[in-house]
VOGU-3710 file (C-alpha; in Angstrom, 3 decimals, decimal comma):
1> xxxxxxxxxx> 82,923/131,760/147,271  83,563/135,710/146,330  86,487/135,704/143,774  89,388/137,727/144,678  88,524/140,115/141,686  85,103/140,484/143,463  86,125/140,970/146,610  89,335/143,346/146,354  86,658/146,414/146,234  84,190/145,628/149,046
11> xxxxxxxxxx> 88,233/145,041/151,157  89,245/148,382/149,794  85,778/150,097/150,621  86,095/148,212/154,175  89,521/149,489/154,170  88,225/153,211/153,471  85,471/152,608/156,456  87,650/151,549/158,526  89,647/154,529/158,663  87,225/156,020/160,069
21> xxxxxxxxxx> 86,919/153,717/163,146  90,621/153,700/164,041  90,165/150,740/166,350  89,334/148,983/163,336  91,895/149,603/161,568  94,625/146,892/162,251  91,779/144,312/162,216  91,067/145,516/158,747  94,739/145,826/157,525  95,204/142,312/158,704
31> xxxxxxxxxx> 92,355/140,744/156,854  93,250/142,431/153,287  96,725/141,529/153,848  95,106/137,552/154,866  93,752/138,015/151,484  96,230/139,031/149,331  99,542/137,959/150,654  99,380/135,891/153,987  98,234/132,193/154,360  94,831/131,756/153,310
41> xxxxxxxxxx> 91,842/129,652/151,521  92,743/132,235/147,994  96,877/132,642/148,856  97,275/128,620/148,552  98,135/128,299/152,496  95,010/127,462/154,507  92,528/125,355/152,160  90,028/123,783/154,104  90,062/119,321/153,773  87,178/118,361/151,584
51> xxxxxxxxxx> 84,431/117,230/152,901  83,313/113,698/152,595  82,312/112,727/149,260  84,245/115,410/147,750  87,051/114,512/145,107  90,986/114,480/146,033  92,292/118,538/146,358  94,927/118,794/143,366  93,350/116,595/140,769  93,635/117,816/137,269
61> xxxxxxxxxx> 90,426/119,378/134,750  90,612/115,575/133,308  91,168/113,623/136,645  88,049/115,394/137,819  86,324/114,770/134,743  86,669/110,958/135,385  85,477/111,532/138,461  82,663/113,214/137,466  81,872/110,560/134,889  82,671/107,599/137,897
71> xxxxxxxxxx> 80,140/109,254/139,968  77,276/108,941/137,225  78,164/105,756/137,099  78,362/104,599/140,976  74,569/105,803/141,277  73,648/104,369/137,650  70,439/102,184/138,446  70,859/99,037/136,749  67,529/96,958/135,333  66,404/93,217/134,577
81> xxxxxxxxxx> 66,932/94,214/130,872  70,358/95,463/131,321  71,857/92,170/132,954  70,584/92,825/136,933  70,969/89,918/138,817  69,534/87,042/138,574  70,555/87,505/142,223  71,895/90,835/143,329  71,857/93,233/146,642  71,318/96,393/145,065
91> xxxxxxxxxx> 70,518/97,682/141,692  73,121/100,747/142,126  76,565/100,942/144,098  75,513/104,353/145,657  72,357/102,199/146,755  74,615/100,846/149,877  77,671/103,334/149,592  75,320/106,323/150,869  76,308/108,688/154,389  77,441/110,193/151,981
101> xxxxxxxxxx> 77,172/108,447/148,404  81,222/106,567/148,312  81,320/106,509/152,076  80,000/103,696/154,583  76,137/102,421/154,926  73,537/100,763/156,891  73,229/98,132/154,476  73,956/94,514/155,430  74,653/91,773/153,134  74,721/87,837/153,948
111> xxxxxxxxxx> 77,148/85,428/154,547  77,115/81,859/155,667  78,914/78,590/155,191  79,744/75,244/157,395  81,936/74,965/159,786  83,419/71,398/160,854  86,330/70,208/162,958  87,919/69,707/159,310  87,549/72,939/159,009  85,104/75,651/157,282
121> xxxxxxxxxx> 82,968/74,991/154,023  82,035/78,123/152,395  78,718/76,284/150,386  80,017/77,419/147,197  78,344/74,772/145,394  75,170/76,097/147,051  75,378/79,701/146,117  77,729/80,399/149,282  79,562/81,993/150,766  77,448/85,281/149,976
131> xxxxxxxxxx> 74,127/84,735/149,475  72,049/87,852/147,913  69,056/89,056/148,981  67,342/90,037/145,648  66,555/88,566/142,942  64,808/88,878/139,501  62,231/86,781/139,858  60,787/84,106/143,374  61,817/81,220/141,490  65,623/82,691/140,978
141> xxxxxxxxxx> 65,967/84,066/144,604  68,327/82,761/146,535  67,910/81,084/150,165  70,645/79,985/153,110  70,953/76,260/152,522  70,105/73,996/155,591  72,913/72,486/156,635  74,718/75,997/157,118  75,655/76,495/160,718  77,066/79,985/159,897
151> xxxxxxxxxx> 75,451/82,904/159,287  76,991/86,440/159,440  75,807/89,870/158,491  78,414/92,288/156,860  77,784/96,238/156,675  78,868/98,550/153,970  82,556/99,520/154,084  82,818/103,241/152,519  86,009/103,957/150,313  86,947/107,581/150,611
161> xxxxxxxxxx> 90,545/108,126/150,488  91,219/104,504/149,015  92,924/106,086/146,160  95,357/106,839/148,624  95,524/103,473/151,241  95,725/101,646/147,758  99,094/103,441/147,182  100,559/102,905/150,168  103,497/100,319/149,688  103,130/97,064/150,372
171> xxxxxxxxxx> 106,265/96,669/152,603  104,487/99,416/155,190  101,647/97,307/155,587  104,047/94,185/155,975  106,478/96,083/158,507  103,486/96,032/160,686  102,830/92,285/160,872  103,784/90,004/163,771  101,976/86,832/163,017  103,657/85,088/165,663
181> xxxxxxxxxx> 103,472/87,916/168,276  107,300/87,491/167,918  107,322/91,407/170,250  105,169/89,979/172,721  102,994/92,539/172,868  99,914/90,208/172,322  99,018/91,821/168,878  99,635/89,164/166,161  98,583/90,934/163,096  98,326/89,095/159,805
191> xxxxxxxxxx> 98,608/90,090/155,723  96,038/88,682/153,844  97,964/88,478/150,506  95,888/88,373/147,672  95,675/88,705/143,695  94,645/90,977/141,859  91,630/90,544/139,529  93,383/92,709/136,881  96,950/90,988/136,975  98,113/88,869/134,167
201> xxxxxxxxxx> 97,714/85,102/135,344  100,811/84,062/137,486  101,569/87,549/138,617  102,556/88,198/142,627  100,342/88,497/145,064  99,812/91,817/146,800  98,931/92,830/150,590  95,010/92,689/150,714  93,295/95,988/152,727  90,197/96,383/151,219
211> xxxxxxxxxx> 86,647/94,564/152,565  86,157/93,433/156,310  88,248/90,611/155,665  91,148/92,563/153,412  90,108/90,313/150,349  90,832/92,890/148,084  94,454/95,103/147,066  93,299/97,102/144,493  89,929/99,627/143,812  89,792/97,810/140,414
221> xxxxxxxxxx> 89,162/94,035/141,989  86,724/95,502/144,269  84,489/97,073/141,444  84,827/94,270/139,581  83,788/91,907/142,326  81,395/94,677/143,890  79,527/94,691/140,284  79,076/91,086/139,926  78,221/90,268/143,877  76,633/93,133/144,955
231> xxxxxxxxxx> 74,406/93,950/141,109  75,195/90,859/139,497  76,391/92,439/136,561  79,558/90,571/134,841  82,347/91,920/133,088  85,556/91,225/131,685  87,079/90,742/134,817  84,038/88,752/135,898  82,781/87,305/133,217  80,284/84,358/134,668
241> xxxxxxxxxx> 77,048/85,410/137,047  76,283/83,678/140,522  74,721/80,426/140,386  71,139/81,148/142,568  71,552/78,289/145,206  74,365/76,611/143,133  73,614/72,994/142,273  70,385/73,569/143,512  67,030/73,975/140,909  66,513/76,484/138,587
251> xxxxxxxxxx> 69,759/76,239/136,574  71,661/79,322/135,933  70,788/79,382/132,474  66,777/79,230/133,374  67,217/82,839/135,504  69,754/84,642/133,474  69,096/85,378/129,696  71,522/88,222/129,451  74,568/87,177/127,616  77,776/87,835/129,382
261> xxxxxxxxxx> 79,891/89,959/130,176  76,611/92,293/130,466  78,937/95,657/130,753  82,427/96,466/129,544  85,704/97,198/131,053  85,159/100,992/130,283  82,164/100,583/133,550  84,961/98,785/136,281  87,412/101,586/134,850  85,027/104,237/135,545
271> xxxxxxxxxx> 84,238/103,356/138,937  87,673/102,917/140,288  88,408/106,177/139,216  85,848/107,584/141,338  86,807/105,853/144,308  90,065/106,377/143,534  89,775/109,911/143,501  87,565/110,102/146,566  88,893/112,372/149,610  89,661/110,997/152,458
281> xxxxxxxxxx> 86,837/112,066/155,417  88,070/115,304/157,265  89,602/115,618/160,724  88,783/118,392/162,691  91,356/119,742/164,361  93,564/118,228/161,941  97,047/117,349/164,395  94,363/115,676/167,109  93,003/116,345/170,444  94,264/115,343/174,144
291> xxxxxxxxxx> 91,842/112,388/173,462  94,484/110,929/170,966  97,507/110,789/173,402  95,089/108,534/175,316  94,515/106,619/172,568  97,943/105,760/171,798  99,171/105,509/175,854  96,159/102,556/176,048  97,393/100,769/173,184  95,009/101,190/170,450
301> xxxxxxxxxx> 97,254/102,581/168,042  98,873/98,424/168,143  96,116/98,038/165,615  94,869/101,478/164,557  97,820/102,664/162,928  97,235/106,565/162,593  98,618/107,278/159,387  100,586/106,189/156,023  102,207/107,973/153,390  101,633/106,855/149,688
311> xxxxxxxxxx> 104,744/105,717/147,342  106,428/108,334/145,448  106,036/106,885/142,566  105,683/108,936/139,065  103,214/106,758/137,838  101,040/107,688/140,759  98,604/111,224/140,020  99,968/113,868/141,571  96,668/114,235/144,144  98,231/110,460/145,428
321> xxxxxxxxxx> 101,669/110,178/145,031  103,381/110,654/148,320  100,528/112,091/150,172  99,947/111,433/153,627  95,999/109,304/154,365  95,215/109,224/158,353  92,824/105,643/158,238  94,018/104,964/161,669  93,905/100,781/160,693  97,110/98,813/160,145
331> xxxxxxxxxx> 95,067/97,009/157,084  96,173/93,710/158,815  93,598/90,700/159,871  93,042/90,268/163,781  92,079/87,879/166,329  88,456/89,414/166,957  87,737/86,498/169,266  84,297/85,850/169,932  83,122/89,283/168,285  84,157/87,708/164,892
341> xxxxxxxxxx> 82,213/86,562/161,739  83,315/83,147/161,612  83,562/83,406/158,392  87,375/82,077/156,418  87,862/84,599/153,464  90,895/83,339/151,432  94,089/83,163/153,751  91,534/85,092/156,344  90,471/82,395/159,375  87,218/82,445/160,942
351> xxxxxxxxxx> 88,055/84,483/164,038  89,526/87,295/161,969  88,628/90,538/160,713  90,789/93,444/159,172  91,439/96,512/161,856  88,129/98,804/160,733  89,483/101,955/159,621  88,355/105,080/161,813  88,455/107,724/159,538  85,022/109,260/159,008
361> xxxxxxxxxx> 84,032/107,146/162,389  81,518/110,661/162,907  78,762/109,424/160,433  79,145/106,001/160,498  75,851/104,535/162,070  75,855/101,440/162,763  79,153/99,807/164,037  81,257/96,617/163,915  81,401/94,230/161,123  77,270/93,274/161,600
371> xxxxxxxxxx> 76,335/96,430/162,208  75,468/94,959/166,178  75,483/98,782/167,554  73,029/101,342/166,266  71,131/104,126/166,748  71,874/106,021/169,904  74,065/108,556/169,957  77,546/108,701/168,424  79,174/108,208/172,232  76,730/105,272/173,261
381> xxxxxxxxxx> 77,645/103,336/169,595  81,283/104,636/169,836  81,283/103,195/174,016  79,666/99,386/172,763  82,303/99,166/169,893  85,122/99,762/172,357  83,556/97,472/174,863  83,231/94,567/172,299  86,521/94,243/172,238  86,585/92,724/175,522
391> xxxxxxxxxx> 85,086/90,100/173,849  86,672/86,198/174,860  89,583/84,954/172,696  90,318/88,879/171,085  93,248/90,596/170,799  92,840/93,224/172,519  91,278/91,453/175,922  94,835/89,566/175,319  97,308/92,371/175,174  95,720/94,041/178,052
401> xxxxxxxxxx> 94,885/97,423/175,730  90,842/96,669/176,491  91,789/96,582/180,177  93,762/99,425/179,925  90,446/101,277/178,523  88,913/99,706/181,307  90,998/101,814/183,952  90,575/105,212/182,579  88,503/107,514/184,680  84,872/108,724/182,946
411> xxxxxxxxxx> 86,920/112,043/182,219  89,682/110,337/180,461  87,060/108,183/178,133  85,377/111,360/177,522  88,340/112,986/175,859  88,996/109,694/173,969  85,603/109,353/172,235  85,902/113,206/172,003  88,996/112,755/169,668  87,014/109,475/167,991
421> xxxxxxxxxx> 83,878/112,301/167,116  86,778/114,297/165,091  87,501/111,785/162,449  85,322/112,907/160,240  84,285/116,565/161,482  84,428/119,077/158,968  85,856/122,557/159,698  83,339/124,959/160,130  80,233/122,938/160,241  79,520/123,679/163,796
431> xxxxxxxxxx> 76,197/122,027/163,323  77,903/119,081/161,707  75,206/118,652/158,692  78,218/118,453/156,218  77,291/122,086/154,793  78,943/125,204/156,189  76,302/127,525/156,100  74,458/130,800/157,811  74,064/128,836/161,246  77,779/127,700/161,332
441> xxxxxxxxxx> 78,788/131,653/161,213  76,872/132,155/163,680  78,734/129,606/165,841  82,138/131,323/164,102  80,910/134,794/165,171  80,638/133,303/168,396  84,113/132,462/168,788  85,572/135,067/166,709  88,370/136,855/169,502  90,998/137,829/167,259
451> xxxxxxxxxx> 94,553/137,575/168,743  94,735/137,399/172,475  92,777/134,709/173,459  93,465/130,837/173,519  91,346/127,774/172,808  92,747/124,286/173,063  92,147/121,515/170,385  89,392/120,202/172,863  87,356/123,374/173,104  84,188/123,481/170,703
461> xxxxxxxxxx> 85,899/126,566/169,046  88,702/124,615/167,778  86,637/124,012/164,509  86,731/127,268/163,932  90,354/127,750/164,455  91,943/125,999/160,888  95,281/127,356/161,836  95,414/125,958/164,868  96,847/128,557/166,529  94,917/128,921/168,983
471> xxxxxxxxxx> 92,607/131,837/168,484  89,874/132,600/166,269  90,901/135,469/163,660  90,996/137,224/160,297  92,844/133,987/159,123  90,674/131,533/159,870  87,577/133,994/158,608  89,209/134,229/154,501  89,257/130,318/155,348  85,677/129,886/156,506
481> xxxxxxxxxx> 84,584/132,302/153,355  86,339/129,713/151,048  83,751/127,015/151,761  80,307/129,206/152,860  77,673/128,300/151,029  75,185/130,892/153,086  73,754/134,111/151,994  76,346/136,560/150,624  74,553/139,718/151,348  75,554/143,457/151,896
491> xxxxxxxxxx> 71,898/144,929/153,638  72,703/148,329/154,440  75,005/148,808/150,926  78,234/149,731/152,451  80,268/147,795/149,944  81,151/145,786/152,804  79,560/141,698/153,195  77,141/141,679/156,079  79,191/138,671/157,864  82,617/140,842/157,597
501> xxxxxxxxxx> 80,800/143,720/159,315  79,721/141,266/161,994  83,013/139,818/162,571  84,732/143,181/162,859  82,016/144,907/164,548  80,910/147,205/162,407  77,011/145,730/162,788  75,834/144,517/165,729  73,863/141,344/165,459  72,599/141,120/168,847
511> xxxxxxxxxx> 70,132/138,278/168,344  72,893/136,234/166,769  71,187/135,307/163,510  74,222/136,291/161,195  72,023/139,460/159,843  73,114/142,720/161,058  70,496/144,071/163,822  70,002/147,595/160,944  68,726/144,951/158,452  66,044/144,112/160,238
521> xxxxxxxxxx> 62,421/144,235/160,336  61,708/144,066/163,541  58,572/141,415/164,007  59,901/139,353/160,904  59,779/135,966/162,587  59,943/133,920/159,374  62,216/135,752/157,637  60,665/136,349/154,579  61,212/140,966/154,876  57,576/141,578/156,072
531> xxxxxxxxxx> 55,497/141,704/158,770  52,482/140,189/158,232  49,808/137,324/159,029  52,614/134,465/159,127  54,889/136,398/161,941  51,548/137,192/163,978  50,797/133,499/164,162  53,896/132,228/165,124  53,873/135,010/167,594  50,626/133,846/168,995
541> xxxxxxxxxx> 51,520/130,319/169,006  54,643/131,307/171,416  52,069/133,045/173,565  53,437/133,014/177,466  56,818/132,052/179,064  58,929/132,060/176,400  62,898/133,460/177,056  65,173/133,449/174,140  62,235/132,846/172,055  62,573/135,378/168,579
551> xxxxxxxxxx> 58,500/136,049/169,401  60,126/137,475/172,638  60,517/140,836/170,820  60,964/143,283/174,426  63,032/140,704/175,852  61,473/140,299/179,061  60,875/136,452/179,020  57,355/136,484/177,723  55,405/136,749/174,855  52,467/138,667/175,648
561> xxxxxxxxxx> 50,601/142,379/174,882  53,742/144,109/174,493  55,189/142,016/171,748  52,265/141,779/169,970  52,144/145,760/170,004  56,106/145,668/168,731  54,837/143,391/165,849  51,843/145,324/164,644  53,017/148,624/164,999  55,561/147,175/161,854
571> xx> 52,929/145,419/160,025  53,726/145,594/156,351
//
């Protein structure tokens, strides 16, 4: 991003220019007051939301240190020598946390256990209820016993903006349950109150929302238990390594020769800060789309509570402490019917799973608890999920909110998964690769209007329009320059950036390629500045019908003669 010291003299020599295009001259006047006074990315108004994987806005220089540090740590590769296993998932946390590293995966991990008319038998003895899927060595791996008539997959959670859900008070989350239905609205809604690893013995229990299940209330328990279950790498807070296959041959002692605790406090502490100070996913536009008045009028929003607001409490970090988190999931366990895990967690019964969270729903691939839906496209995943939870004995078959999904008309659904794809969606990135780069301006120049014109939340421009006010303008273009990561260029040396001449009008860029149409070298198909060998065999390979095509250099549809003519007569 420019700094304002940089860019004050290419805004005064715009300013200068512009003076001599008096039809310019508001539009200019308005975007050097957008950067020095108004609302913007640089006046403290307008920031853009991180994108996902990006730390907490407002941390301090030493918050952001320790997340730095966290980070090294959540992608630290762990080996044999270093305490690894003897039975383990992964060798790194960012090995499963990956789209992006701290958010959600593809990874599954495996659970299984007994289940009786007494009830449900975890295996424990036998290595259960998780069994890994690595191990150090054949004779130390670990295998689903026999007599298990269980067995459930489980796909990585991702833990941006937990920081923020772990502050939220207890007594919100609480509020929300209605174990008993007692409203009679057929959404029963359970706590799963749990301890914390780090508590003193005897301490209170807190409300769980962490894991599919809720198992966890704190970022520090779910390290802990992450690093032992998921690396099998003890420490202070879990101190003894999983038994392969339990009671079962070779001893524990025969695959582990590490001494425990294999890593210190210092590596838990470490990686709850970084999760900690993980940003929540984006949502683009930010106050919602018609799609989420449907979702609430159906019902969903019984279970997938739209947002929370963390305690104001001083001993909270400023980026936390009373801040607002949109997860869109009450945190509370469910009756998932026959779509559960049938797998009891703690206080958490077979049938039940925790209301999934929907921020960052966008990249998640695959869905539900087993990962049952992938691949496809975001809509097709996104449709199955919703349908599955028509599934016998849920909730939401129960309470009539999957029927009422049921009775919307195609156009109505539409909207609704419409809002579901914006949980997640950064502003700007039209092309929705996470980077807001030369294409995305494109997209912006696109719907650049300036005042006048009006696009709703639900048009495609509205990612364009941070300020939500309904057109696409100076504002929103100091806010898009705040987080471009393109080309910062100034062709024709006019002390002006080639994008702001674009957006104003002041270079055409009739090919829409971001570049103003002066700048270029006509016949350049790869970009590189010259015309040469390259250009002529990409032209050649377009050869024929070919209308939009860049080889298409006369515009007439085709690439034939007359473009190759175009391209040699500025060979370079």
């Amino acid at each position: 991003m420019l700094s304002r010291a940089r860019m004050r003299p290419r805004c005064v020599a715009w300013l200068t220019r512009c003076q001599r295009h008096l039809y310019l001259a508001a539009a200019c006047m308005a975007f050097v007051a957008s950067i020095f006074f108004a609302e913007s990315a640089w006046g403290g108004g307008i920031v853009p939301q991180p994108k996902m994987g990006d730390p907490l806005g407002g941390l301090t220089s030493e918050q952001l240190a320790r997340f730095e540090v966290g980070l090294v740590q959540f992608n630290r590769v762990f080996t044999e020598e270093e305490g690894l296993g003897p039975v383990f998932n992964k060798t790194s946390c960012g090995g499963c946390h990956n789209n992006p590293v701290g958010g959600p995966g593809n990874i599954t991990v495996t659970r299984a256990g007994l289940a009786t008319k007494d009830g449900f038998d975890p295996l424990a003895e036998l290595g259960g209820s998780l069994f890994q899927q690595e191990a150090i060595s054949d004779e130390c791996a670990e295998v689903v016993p026999r007599k298990a008539n269980v067995i459930a997959f489980r796909v990585t959670n991702g833990m941006m903006g937990y920081g923020v859900v772990q502050a939220i008070p207890d007594d919100d989350i609480l509020a929300l349950a209605d174990p008993d239905d007692a409203n009679g609205d057929g959404i029963s809604g359970r706590v799963n109150m749990v301890g914390a690893a780090e508590d003193p013995p005897n301490s209170p229990l807190h409300v769980g929302r962490f894991g599919w299940k809720a198992h966890a209330a704190t970022m520090t328990t779910f390290s802990a238990g992450a690093s032992l279950n998921e690396l099998g790498i003890t420490n202070p807070l879990k101190p003894v390594d999983n038994d392969p296959n339990g009671v079962n041959p070779p001893a524990l002692e025969d695959c582990d020769a590490v001494p425990d605790p294999e890593i210190g406090i210092e590596f838990v502490e470490q990686l709850t800060d970084y999760q900690r100070f993980l940003a929540a996913p984006p949502q683009t536009p930010r106050s919602g789309m018609s799609g989420e008045v449907i979702f609430d009028t159906i019902g969903c929003t019984l279970c997938h509570t739209p947002s929370f607001t963390a305690a104001n409490d001083p001993l909270l970090e400023d980026a936390i402490r009373n801040k607002v988190v949109k997860p869109y999931s009450d945190f509370l366990l469910h009756d998932a019917g026959q779509a559960a895990d049938f797998i009891e967690q703690g206080m958490a019964g077979a049938r039940e799973l925790k209301t999934a969270p929907l921020m960052g729903l966008r990249v998640r691939d695959p869905l539900w608890h087993d990962g049952r839906f992938d691949a496809g496209t975001f809509e097709s995943r996104v449709t199955l999920a919703i349908l599955e939870h028509g599934a016998l004995g849920s909730e939401s078959l129960d309470s009539g909110v999957f029927s009422n999904w049921q009775a919307l008309s195609p156009a109505f659904k539409s909207l609704l998964i419409a809002f579901l794809d914006s949980l997640g969606r950064r502003e700007f990135d039209a092309d929705g690769d996470d980077d807001v780069e030369l294409d995305d301006f494109v997209v912006f120049a696109a719907c650049f209007t300036g005042p006048g014109d009006f696009y709703t939340p639900d048009d495609a421009c509205a990612i364009s329009d941070i300020d939500q006010d309904g057109d696409v303008d100076l504002t929103d273009y100091s806010s898009f320059l705040a987080v471009y990561f393109g080309p910062y260029d100034d062709c024709n040396a006019n002390g002006v950036l080639d994008l702001t001449d674009i957006i104003t009008g002041g270079s055409l860029d009739d090919n829409a390629n971001g570049i103003p149409d002066e700048c270029e070298t006509v016949g350049d198909l790869n970009g590189d500045g010259v015309v040469g060998i390259i250009d002529l065999l990409i032209l050649l390979s377009n050869w024929g019908p070919c209308k939009g095509c860049p080889a298409d250099l006369d515009g007439d549809g085709n690439v034939g003669i007359f473009d190759l003519l175009i391209l040699v007569s500025n060979w370079d």
